[in-house]
Structures are given as structure tokens and as C-alpha cells.
C-alpha positions, -999 to +999 in steps of 0.1 A: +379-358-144+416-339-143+425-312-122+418-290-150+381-298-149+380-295-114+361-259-115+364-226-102+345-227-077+359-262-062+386-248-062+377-216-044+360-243-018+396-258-019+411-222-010+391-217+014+384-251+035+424-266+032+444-241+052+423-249+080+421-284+076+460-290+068+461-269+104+442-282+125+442-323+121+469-345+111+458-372+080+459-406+076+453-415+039+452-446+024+436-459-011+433-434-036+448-459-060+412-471-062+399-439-071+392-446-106+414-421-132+386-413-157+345-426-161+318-424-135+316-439-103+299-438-069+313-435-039+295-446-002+310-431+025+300-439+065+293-408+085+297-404+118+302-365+120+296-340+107+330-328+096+330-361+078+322-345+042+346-322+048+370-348+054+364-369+030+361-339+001+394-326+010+409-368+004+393-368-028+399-333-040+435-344-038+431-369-064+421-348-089+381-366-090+356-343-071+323-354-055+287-345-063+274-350-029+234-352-026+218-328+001+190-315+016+180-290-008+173-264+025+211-258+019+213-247-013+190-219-008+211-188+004+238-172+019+276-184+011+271-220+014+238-224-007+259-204-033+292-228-026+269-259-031+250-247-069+288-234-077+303-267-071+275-285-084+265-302-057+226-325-061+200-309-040+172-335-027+137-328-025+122-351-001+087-361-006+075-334-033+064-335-067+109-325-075+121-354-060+126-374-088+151-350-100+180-359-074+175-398-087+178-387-120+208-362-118+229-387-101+227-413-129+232-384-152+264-370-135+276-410-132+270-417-169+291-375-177+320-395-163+313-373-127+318-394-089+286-391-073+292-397-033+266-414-010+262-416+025+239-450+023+233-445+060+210-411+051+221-399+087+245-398+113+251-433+124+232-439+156+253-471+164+264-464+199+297-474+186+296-458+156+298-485+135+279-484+099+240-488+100+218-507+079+222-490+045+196-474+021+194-485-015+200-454-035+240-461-041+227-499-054+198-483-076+226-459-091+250-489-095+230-511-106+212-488-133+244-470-146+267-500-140+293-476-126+320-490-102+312-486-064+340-475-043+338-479-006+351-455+018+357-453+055+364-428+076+371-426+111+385-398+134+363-370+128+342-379+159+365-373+181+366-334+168+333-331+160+310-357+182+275-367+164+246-352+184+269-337+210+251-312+232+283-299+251+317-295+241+309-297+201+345-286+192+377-305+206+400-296+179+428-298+207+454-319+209+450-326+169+428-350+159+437-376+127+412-376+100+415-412+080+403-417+053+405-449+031+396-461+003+388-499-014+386-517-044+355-514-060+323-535-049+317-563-073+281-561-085+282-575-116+261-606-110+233-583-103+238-561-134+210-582-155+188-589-127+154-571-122+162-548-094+135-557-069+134-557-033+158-588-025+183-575-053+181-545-042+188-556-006+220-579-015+237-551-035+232-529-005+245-550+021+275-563-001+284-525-001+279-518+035+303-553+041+329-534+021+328-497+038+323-521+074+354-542+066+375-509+060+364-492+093+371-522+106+405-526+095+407-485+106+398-493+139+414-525+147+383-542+163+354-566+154+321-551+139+292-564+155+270-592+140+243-570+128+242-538+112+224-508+137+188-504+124+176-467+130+141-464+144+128-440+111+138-472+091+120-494+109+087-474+109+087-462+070+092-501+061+110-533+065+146-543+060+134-567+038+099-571+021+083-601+000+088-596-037+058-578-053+043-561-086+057-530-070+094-541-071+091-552-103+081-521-120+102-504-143+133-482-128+115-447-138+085-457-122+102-461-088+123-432-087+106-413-058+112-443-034+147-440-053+151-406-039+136-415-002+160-441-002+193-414-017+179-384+009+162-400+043 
């Protein structure tokens, strides 16, 4: 997509959110090289606050390729930001009802218009108590993996430090400037898996090789070691197992598992 397809609205969103962000943080940007030029793709991005999609929109937006983000569809509803997010054309989730299907299938459909869809595998915040990526969902892979699309990982780290996850006190420390980076990697090779049935275990090794790639990047960000194991968030352990046993289930056509698809995108 070129600038000129960007949208008026984007570009109102652009007006109105750069000022501030040029302002108050300083950048540190690295791979938009491996933003693709033209086609679909899918982003996953880690998220450790929430000034991250912010952040990360702004990184993007200066390469000319936009993001569909998926959200709770709770925002789209009213006031200036539910109008901001159906201007841009942003994907509104709808977890557990009878409309959830519909985030699942307008993400392939933006990714196979040629549009970036971004995902936050993680579904949350990161509760890592060192912020480090958790275990990822399988949306991004089910996308991938249906639309064949290219998967470019993305880190980001500094945001945190301006805008803490879950902080009850002192939410804002804009001051002394914080730097926002952003980076990010070649694509994530899934191509082995393109042909495979996507159950559970397929599912599962396309997931982790993209949470390896964003991991790797923050890692290289941060200058430190990521633990062994990924962080596994309590809801995830309760709605079902990292892993399962391969069943009938999992090997039921893609459109008959597109609400799980959409659990997986919106949790």
C-alpha cells in the first residue's frame, strides 16, 4: 500500500498522534527494510504497554504500509476513538458471540486485499515479570498459514518505562524522555507448514517459531538472555493446554474452527 492509499482518516490519526509523539520520546528505529513494499502480510508485535500500539503505528505509518489492528470491539462503539478506529479500518473482535467469526474472517480478507494485518499473539499485556514475550496464541499462525502471507516480527521495547503495564501509581513518566524502539525482522519462514493440515501440533510449531523470532529481537533490544520458557498466563492455562493430543477436532476444516480462530486473535 503507498502513501497515497494511506486514507484520510489515517492520516488525520497521523495529524493528530505525531506532534506529540515526535515531542515527547526520542526513537530508535531499526528494520523497515523488512516491511514488505506491496502484498499482504502480518505483523506480531510483543506488548508490554499500553502506548505500545501507538508506538509501533507511528514506526509503521512511516513506511508508507498501515496496520489493521484487531480490538475489542467495546472500542469501536462511540465517542472520537470508536469513530478513529471504523475510519481507519481497524478489525473489531467479538469474543464469544454468534459475530465472532467475522474478525477471523476479515483479517484473511484484508491479508489476501494486499493490507498488513498486526497481531499481538500475546492477547494481553505480557505478565512476564520481566517483560519478556509470553506464550503466544495461534491466530497470527492460522492467518499465515491459511493466506500464506509473510510474517514479520516486531519488537518493541521502551514504552514501559513511560507507560508501566498494570501500574497503579505514577502511570505517566514521560520525563526525562523516554526512547521508543522499535524493530523489525525478516520474515518468519513457515513454508514447510504451508501444506500441512493445521492441527494442534502445527498449529503450535508455527506459533512458537514466531514468538522465537519477536523473542530474539527484544532480545537483541535489550542486550540480555530470554529465559528458557516462555511466561504462561493463568487464563491460558485454565481455557486449555499449551499443547493437546491431535484429534477429530483439529483436523476439521479451517471454516469450521474459526470461533477458536477468533478466541485465539482476541483473548
Amino acid at each position: 500500500m503507498s502513501r497515497r492509499r494511506i486514507g484520510l482518516y489515517y492520516r488525520c490519526a497521523a495529524f493528530l498522534v505525531k506532534p506529540p509523539m515526535l515531542i515527547l520520546f526520542k526513537r530508535d528505529w531499526r528494520g523497515q527494510e523488512n516491511i514488505p513494499d506491496h502484498g499482504g502480510f502480518i505483523t506480531a508485535v510483543n506488548h508490554n504497554s499500553y502506548l505500545d500500539p501507538l508506538s509501533y503505528a507511528h514506526f509503521q505509518y512511516n513506511t508508507g504500509r498501515v496496520p489493521r489492528f484487531l480490538a475489542k470491539v467495546g472500542l469501536f462503539k462511540s465517542g472520537f476513538v470508536g469513530f478513529m478506529m471504523r475510519g481507519t479500518g481497524q478489525i473489531p473482535v467479538y469474543r464469544e458471540t454468534s459475530d465472532a467469526a467475522g474478525a477471523f474472517r476479515a483479517a484473511v480478507e484484508a491479508v489476501n486485499k494486499g493490507e498488513c494485518v498486526a497481531f499481538y499473539p500475546e492477547g494481553t499485556l505480557t505478565r512476564d515479570p520481566n517483560l519478556w514475550p509470553m506464550s503466544g496464541k495461534t491466530g497470527a499462525a492460522r492467518v499465515a498459514l491459511l493466506t500464506r502471507a509473510p510474517v514479520i516480527p516486531v519488537a518493541q521495547w521502551g514504552a514501559h518505562e513511560a507507560v508501566p503495564p498494570y501500574a497503579k501509581e505514577r502511570r505517566f513518566r514521560l520525563f526525562p524522555r523516554k526512547t521508543l524502539t522499535v524493530v523489525a525482522g525478516p520474515p518468519v519462514d513457515l513454508s514447510d507448514l504451508y501444506d500441512s493440515e493445521p492441527s494442534a501440533e502445527v498449529l503450535r510449531v508455527a506459533t512458537e517459531r514466531i514468538m522465537d523470532a519477536v523473542t530474539a529481537q527484544l532480545a537483541d533490544i535489550r542486550h540480555e538472555q530470554p529465559p528458557a520458557q516462555r511466561y504462561v498466563h493463568e487464563r491460558q492455562r485454565t481455557a486449555r493446554p499449551a499443547a493437546r493430543p491431535d484429534t477429530a477436532a483439529d483436523r476439521a476444516p479451517a471454516p469450521l474452527q474459526q470461533s477458536q480462530d477468533v478466541k485465539e486473535i482476541s483473548e
